[in-house]
PyMOL Python script that loads the backbone (N, CA, C, O; Angstrom):
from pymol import cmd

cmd.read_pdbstr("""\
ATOM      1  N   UNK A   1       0.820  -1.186   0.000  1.00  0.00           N
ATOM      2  CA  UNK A   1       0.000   0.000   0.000  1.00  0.00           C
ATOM      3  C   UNK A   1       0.867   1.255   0.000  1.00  0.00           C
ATOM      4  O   UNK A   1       0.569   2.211  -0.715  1.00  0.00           O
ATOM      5  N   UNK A   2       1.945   1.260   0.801  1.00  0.00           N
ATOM      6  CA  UNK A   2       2.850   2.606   0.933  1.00  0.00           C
ATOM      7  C   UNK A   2       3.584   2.358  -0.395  1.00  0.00           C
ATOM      8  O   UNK A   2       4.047   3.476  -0.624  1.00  0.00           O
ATOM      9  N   UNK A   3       3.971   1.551  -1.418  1.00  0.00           N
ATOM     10  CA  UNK A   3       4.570   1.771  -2.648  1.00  0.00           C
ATOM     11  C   UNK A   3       4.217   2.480  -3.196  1.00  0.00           C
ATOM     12  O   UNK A   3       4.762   3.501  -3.615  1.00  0.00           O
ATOM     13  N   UNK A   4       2.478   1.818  -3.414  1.00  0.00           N
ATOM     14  CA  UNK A   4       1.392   2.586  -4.323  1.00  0.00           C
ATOM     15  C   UNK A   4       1.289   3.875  -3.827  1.00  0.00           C
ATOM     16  O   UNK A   4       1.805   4.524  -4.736  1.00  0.00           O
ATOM     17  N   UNK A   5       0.989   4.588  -3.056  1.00  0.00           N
ATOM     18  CA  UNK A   5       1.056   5.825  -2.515  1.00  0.00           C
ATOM     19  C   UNK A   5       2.190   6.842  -2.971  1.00  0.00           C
ATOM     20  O   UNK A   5       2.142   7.936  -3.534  1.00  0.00           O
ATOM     21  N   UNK A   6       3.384   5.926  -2.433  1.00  0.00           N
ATOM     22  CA  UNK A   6       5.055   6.129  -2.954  1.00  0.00           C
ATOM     23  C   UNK A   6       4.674   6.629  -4.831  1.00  0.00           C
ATOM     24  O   UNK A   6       5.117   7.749  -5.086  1.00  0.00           O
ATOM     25  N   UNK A   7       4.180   6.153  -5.650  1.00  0.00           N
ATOM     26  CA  UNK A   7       4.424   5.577  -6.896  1.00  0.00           C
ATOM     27  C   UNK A   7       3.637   6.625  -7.410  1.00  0.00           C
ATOM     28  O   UNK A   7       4.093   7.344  -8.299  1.00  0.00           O
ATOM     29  N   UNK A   8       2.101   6.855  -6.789  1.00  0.00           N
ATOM     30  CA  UNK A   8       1.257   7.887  -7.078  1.00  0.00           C
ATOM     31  C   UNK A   8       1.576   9.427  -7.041  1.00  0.00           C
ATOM     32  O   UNK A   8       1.120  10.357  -7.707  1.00  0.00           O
ATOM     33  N   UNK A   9       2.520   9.380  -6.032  1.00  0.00           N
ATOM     34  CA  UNK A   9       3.266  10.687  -5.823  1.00  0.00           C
ATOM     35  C   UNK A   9       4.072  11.213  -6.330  1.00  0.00           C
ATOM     36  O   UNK A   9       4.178  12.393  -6.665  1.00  0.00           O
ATOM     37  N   UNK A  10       4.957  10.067  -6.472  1.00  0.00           N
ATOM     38  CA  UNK A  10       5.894  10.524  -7.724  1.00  0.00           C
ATOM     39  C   UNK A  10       5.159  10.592  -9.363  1.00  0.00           C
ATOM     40  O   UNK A  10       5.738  11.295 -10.191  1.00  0.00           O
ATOM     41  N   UNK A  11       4.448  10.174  -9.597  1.00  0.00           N
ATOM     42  CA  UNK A  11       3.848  10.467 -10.475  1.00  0.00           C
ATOM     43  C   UNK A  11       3.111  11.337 -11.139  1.00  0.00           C
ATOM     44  O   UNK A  11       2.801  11.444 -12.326  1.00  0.00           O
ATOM     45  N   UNK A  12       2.734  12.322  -9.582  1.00  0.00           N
ATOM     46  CA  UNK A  12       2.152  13.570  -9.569  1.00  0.00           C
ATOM     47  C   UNK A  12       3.129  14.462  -9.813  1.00  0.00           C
ATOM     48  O   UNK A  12       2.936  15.372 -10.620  1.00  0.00           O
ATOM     49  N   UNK A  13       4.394  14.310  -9.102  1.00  0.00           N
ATOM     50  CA  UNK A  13       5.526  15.468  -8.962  1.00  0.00           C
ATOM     51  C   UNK A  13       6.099  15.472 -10.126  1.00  0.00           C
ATOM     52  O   UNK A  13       6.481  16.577 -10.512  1.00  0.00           O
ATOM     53  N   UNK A  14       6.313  14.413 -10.935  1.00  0.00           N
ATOM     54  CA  UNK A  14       6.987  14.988 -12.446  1.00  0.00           C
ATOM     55  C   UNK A  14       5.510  15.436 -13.611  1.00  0.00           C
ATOM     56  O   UNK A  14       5.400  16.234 -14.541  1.00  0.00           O
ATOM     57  N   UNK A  15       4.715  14.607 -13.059  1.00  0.00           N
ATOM     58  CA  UNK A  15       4.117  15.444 -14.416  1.00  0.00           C
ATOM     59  C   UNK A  15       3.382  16.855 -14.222  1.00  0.00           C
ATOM     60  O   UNK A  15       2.772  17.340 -15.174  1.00  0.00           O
ATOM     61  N   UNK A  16       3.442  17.503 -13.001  1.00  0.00           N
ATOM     62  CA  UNK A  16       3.309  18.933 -12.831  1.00  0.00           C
ATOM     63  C   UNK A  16       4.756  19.462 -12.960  1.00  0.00           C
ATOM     64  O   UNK A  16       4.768  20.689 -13.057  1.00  0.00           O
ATOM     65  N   UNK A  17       6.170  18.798 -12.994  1.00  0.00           N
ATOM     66  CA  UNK A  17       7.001  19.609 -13.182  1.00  0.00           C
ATOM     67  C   UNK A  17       6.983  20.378 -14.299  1.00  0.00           C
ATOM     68  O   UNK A  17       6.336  20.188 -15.329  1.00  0.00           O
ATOM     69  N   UNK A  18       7.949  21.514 -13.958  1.00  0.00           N
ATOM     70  CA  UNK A  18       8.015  22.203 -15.385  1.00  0.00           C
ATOM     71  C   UNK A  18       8.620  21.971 -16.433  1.00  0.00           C
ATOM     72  O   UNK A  18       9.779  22.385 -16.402  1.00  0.00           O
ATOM     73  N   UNK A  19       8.389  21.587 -17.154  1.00  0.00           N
ATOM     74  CA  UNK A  19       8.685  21.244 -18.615  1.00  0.00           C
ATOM     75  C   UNK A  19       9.768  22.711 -19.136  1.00  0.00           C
ATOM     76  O   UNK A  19       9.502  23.908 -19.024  1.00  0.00           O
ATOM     77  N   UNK A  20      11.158  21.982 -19.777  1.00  0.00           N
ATOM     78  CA  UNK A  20      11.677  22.981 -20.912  1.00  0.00           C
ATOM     79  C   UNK A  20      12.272  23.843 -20.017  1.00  0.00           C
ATOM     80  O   UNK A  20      12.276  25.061 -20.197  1.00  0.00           O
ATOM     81  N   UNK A  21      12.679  23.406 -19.245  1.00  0.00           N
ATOM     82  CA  UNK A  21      14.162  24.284 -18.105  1.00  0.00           C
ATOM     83  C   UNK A  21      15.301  24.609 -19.494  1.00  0.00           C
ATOM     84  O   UNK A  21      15.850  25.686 -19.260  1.00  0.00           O
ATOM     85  N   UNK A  22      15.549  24.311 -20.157  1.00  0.00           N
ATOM     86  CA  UNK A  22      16.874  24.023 -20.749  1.00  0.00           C
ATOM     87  C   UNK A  22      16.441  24.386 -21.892  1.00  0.00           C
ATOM     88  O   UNK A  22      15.356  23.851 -22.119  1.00  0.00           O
ATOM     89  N   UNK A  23      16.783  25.034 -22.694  1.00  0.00           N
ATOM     90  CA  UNK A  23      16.649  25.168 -24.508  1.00  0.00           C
ATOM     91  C   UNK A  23      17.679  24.286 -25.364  1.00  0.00           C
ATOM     92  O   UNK A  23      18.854  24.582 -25.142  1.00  0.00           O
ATOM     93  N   UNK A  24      17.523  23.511 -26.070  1.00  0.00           N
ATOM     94  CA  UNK A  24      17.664  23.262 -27.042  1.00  0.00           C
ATOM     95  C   UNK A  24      18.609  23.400 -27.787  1.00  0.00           C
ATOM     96  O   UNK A  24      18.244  23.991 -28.804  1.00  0.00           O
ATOM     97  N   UNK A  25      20.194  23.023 -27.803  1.00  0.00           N
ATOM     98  CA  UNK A  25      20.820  23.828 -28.730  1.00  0.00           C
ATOM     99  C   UNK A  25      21.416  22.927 -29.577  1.00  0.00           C
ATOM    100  O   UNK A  25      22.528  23.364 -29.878  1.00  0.00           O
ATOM    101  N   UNK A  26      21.181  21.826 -30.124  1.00  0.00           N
ATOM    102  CA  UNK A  26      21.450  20.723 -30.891  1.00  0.00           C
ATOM    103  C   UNK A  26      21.898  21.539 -32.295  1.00  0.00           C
ATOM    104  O   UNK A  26      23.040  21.428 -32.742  1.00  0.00           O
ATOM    105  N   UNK A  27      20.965  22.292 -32.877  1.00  0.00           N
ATOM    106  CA  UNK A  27      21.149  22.544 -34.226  1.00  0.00           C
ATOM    107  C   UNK A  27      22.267  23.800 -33.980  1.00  0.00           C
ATOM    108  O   UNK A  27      22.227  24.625 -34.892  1.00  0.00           O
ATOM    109  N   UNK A  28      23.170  24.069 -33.007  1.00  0.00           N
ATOM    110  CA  UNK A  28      23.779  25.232 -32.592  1.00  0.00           C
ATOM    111  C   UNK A  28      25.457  24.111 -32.820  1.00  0.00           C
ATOM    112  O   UNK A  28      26.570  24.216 -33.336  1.00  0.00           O
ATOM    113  N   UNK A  29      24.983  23.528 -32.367  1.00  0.00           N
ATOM    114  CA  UNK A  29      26.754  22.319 -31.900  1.00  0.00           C
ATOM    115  C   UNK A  29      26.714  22.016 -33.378  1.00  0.00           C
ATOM    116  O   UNK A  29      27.695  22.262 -34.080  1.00  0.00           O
ATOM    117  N   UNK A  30      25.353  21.367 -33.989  1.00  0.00           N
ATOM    118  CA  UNK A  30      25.416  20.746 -35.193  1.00  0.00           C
ATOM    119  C   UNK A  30      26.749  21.705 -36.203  1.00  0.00           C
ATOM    120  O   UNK A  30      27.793  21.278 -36.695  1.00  0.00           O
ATOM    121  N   UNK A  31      26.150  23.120 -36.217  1.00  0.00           N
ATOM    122  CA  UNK A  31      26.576  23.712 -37.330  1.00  0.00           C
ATOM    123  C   UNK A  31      28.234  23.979 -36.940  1.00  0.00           C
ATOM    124  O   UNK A  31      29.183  24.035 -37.723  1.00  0.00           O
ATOM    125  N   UNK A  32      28.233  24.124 -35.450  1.00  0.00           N
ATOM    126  CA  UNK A  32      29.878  24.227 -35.062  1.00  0.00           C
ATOM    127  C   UNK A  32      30.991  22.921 -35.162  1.00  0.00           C
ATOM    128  O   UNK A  32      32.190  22.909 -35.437  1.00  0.00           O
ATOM    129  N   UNK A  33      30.136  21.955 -34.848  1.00  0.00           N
ATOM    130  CA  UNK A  33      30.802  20.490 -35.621  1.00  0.00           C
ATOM    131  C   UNK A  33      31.011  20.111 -36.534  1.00  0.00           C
ATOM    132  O   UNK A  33      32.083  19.517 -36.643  1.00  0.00           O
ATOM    133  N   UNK A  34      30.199  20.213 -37.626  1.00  0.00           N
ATOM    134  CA  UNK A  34      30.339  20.295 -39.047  1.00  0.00           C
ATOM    135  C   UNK A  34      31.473  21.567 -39.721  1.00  0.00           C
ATOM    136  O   UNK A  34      32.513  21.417 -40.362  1.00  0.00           O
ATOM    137  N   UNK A  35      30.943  22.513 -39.379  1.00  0.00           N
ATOM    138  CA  UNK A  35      32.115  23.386 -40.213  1.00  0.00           C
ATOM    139  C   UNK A  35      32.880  23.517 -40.578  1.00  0.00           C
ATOM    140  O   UNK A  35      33.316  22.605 -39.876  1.00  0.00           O
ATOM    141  N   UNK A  36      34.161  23.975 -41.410  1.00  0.00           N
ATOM    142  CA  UNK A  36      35.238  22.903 -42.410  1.00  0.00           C
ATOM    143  C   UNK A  36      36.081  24.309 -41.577  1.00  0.00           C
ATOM    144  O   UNK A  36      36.047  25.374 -42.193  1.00  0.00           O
ATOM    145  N   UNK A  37      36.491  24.295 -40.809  1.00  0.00           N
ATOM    146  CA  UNK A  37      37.880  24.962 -40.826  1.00  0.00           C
ATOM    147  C   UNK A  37      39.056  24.388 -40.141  1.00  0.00           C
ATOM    148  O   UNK A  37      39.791  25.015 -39.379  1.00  0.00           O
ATOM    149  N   UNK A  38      39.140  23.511 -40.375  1.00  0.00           N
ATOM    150  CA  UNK A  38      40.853  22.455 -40.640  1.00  0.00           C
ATOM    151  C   UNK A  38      40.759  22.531 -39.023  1.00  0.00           C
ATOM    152  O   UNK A  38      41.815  22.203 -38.482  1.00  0.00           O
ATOM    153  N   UNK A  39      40.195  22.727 -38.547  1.00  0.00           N
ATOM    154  CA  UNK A  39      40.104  21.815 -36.416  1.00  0.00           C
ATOM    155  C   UNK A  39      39.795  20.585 -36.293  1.00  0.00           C
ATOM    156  O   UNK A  39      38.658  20.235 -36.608  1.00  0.00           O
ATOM    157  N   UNK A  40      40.856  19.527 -35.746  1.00  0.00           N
ATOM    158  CA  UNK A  40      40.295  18.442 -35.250  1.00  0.00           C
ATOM    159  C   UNK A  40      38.437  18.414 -34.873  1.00  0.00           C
ATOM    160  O   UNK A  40      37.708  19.403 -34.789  1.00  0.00           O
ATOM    161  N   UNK A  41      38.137  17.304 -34.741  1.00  0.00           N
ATOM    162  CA  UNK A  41      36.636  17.381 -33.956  1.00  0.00           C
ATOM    163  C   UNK A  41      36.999  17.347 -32.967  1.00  0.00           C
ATOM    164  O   UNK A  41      36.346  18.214 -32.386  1.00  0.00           O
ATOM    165  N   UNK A  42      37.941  16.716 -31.987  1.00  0.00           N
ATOM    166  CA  UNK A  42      38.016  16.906 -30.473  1.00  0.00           C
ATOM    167  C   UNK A  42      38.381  18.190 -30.286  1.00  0.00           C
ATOM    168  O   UNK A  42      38.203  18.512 -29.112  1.00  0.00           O
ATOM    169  N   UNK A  43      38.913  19.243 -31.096  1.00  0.00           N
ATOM    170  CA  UNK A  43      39.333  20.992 -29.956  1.00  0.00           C
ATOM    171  C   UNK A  43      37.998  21.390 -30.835  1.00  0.00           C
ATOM    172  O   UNK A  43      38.368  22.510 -31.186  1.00  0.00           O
ATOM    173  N   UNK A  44      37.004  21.269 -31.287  1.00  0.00           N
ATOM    174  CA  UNK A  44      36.117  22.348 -31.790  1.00  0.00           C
ATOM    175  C   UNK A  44      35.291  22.602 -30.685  1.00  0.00           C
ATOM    176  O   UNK A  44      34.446  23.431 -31.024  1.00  0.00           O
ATOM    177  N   UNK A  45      35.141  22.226 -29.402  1.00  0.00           N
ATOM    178  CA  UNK A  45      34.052  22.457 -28.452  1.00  0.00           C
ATOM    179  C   UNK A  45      34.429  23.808 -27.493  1.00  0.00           C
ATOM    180  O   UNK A  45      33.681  24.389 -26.707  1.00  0.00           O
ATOM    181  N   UNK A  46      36.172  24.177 -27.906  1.00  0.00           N
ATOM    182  CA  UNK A  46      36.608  25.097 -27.713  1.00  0.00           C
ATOM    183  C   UNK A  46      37.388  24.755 -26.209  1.00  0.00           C
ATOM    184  O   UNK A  46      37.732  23.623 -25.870  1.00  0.00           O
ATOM    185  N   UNK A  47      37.591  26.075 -25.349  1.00  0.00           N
ATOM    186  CA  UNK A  47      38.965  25.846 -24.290  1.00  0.00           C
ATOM    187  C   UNK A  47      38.832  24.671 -23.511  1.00  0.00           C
ATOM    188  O   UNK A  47      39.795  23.904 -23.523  1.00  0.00           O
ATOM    189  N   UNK A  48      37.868  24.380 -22.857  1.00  0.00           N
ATOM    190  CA  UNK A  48      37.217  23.089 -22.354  1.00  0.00           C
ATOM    191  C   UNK A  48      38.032  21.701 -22.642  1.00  0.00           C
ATOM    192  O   UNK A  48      38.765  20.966 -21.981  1.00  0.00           O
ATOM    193  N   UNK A  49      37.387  21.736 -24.319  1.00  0.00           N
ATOM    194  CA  UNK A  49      37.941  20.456 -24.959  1.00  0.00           C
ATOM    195  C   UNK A  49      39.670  20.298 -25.662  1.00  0.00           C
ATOM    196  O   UNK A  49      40.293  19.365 -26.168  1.00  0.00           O
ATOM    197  N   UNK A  50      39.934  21.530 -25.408  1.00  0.00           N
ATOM    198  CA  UNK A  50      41.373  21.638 -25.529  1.00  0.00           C
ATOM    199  C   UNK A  50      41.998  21.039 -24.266  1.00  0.00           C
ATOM    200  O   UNK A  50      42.671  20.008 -24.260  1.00  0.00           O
ATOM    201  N   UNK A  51      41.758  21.661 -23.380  1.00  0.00           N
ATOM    202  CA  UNK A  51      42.623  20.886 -21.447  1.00  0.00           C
ATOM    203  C   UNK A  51      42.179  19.703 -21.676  1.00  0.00           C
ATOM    204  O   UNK A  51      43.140  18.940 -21.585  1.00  0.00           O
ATOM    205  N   UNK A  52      40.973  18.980 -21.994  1.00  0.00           N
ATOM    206  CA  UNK A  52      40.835  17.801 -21.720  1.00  0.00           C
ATOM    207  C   UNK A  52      41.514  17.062 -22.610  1.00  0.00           C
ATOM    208  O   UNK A  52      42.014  16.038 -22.143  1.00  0.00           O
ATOM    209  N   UNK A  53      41.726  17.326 -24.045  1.00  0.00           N
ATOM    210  CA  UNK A  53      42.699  16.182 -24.403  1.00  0.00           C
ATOM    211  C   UNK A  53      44.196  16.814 -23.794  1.00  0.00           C
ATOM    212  O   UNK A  53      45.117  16.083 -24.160  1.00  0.00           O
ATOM    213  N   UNK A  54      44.520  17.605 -23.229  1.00  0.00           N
ATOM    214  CA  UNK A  54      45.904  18.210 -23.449  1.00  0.00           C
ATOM    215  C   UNK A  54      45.785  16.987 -21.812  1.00  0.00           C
ATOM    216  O   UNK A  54      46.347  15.893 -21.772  1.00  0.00           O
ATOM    217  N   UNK A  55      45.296  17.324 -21.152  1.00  0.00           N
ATOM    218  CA  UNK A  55      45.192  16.326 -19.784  1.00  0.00           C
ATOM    219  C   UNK A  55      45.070  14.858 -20.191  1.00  0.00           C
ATOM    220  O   UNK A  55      46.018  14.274 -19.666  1.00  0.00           O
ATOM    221  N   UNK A  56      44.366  14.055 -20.853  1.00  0.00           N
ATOM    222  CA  UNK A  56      44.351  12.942 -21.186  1.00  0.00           C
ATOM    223  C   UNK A  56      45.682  12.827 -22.232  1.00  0.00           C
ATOM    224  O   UNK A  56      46.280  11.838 -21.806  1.00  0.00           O
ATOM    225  N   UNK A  57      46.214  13.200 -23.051  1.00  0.00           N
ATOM    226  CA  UNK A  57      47.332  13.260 -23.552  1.00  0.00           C
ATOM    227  C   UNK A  57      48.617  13.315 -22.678  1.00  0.00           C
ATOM    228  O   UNK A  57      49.709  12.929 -23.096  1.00  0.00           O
ATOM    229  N   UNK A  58      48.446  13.734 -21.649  1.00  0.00           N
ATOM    230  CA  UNK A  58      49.633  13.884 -20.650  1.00  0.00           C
ATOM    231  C   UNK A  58      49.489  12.510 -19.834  1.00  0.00           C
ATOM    232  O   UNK A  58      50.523  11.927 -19.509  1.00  0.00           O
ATOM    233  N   UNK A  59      48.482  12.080 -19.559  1.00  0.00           N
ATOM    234  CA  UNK A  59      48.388  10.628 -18.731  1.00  0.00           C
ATOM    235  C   UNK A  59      48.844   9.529 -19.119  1.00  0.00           C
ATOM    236  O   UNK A  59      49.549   8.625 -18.671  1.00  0.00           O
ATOM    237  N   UNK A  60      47.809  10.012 -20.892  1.00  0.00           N
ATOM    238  CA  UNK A  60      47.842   8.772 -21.334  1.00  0.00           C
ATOM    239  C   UNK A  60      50.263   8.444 -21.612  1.00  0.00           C
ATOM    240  O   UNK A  60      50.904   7.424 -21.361  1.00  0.00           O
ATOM    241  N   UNK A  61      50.623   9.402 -22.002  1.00  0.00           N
ATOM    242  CA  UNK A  61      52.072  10.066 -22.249  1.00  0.00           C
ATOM    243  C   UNK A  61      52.824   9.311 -21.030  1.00  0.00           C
ATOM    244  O   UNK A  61      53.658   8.432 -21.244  1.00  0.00           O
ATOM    245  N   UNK A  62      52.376   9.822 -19.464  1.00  0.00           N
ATOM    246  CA  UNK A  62      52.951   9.403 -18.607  1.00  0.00           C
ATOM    247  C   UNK A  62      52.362   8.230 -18.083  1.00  0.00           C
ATOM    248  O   UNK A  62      52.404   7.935 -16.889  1.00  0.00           O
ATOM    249  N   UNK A  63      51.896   7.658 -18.830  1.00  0.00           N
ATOM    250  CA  UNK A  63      51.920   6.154 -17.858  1.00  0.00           C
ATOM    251  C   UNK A  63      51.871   5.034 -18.441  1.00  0.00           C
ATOM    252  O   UNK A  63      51.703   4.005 -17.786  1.00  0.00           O
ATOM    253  N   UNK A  64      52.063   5.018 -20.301  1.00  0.00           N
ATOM    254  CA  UNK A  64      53.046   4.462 -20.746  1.00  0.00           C
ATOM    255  C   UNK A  64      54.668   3.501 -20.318  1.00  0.00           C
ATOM    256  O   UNK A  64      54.942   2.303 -20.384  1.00  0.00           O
ATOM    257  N   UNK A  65      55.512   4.798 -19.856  1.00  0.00           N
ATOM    258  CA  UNK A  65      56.646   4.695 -19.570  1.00  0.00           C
ATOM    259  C   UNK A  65      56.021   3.720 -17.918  1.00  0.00           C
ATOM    260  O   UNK A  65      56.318   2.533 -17.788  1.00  0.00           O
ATOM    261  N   UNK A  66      55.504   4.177 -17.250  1.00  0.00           N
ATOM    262  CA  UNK A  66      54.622   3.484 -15.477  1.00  0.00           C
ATOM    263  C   UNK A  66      54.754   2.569 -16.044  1.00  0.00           C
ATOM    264  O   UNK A  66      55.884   2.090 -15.952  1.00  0.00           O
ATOM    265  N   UNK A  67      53.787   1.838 -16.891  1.00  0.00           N
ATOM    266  CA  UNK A  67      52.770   0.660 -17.318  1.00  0.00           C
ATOM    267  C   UNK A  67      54.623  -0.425 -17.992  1.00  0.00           C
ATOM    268  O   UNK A  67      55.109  -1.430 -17.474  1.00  0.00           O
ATOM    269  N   UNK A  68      55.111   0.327 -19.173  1.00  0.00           N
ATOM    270  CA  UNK A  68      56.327  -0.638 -19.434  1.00  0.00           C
ATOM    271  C   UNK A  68      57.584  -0.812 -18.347  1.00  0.00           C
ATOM    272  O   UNK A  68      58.313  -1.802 -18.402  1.00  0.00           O
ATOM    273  N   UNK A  69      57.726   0.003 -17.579  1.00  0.00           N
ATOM    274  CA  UNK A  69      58.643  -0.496 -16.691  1.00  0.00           C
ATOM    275  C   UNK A  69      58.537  -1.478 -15.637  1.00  0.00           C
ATOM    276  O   UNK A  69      59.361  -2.303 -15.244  1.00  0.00           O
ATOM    277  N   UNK A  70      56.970  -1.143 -15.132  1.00  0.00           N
ATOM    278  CA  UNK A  70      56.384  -2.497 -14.409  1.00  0.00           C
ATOM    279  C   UNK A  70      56.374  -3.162 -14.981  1.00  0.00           C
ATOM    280  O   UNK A  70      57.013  -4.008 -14.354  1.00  0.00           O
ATOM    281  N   UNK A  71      56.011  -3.769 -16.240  1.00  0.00           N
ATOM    282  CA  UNK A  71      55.592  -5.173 -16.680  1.00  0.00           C
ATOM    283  C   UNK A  71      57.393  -6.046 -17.255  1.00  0.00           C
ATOM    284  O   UNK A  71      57.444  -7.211 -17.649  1.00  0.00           O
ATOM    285  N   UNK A  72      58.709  -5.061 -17.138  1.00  0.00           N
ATOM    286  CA  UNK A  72      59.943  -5.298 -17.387  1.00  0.00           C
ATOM    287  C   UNK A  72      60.674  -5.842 -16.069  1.00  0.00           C
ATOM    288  O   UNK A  72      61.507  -6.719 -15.840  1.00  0.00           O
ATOM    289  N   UNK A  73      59.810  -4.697 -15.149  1.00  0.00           N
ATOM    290  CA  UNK A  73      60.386  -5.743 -13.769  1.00  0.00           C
ATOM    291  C   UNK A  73      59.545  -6.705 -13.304  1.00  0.00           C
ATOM    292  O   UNK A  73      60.169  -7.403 -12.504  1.00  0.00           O
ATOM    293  N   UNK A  74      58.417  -7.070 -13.431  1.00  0.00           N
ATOM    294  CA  UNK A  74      58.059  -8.392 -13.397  1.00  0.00           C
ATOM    295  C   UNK A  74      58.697  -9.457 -14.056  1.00  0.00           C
ATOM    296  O   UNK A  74      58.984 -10.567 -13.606  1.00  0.00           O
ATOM    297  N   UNK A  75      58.907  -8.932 -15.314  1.00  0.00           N
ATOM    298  CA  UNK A  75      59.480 -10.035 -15.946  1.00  0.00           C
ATOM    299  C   UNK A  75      61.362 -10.689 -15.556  1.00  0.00           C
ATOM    300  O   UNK A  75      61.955 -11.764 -15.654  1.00  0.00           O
ATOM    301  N   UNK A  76      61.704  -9.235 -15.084  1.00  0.00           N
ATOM    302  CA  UNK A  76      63.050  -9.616 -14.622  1.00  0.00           C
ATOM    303  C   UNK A  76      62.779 -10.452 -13.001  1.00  0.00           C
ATOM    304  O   UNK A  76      63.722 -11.153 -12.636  1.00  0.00           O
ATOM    305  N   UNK A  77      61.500 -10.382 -12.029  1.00  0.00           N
ATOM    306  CA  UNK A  77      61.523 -10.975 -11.392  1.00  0.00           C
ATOM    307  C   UNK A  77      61.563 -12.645 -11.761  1.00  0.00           C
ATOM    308  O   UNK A  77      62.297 -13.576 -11.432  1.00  0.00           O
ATOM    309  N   UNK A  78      60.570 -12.520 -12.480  1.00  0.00           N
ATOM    310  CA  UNK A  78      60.562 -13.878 -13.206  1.00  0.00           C
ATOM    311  C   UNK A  78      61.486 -14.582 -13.619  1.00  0.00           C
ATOM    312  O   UNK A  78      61.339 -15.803 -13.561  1.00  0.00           O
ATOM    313  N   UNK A  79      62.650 -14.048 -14.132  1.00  0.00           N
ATOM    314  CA  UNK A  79      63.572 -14.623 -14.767  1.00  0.00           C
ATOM    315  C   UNK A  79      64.710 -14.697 -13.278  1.00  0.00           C
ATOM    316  O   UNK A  79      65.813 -15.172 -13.549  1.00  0.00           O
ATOM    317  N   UNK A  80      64.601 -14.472 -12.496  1.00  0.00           N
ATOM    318  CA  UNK A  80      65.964 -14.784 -11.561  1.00  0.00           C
ATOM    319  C   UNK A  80      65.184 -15.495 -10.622  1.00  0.00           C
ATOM    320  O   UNK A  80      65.715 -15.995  -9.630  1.00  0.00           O
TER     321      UNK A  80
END
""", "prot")
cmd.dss("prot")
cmd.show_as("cartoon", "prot")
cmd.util.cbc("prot")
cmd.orient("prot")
């Protein structure tokens, strides 16, 4: 009985919410994604998406060298 109650209520509270907090800007990204001026697609979202690959580029960069030196001294454990 308290589900149904539970279930009814919530059911009330979203469909009186307000609708359309947020506009719409799909056809706004569309035309900035598409556009031909020689930018990768990952920096066109602008400063944002620049740090984030420049940050994932640095990880991915430094932990390479992490990732092969561990798996060299395992293997030298292995071998003695």
């Amino acid at each position: 009985m308290r589900a149904l109650r539970f279930s009814q209520a919530l059911i009330r509270f979203f469909s009186t919410a307000q609708r359309n907090t947020f506009e719409n800007r799909v056809r706004e990204n569309q035309k900035l994604f598409q556009e031909n001026n020689d930018v990768p697609v990952y920096l066109k979202g602008g400063r944002n998406d620049n740090i984030l690959y420049l940050v994932t580029m640095t990880l991915t960069m430094g932990g390479l060298p992490v990732a092969d030196s561990s798996l060299l001294l395992d293997r030298e454990e292995e071998l003695l």
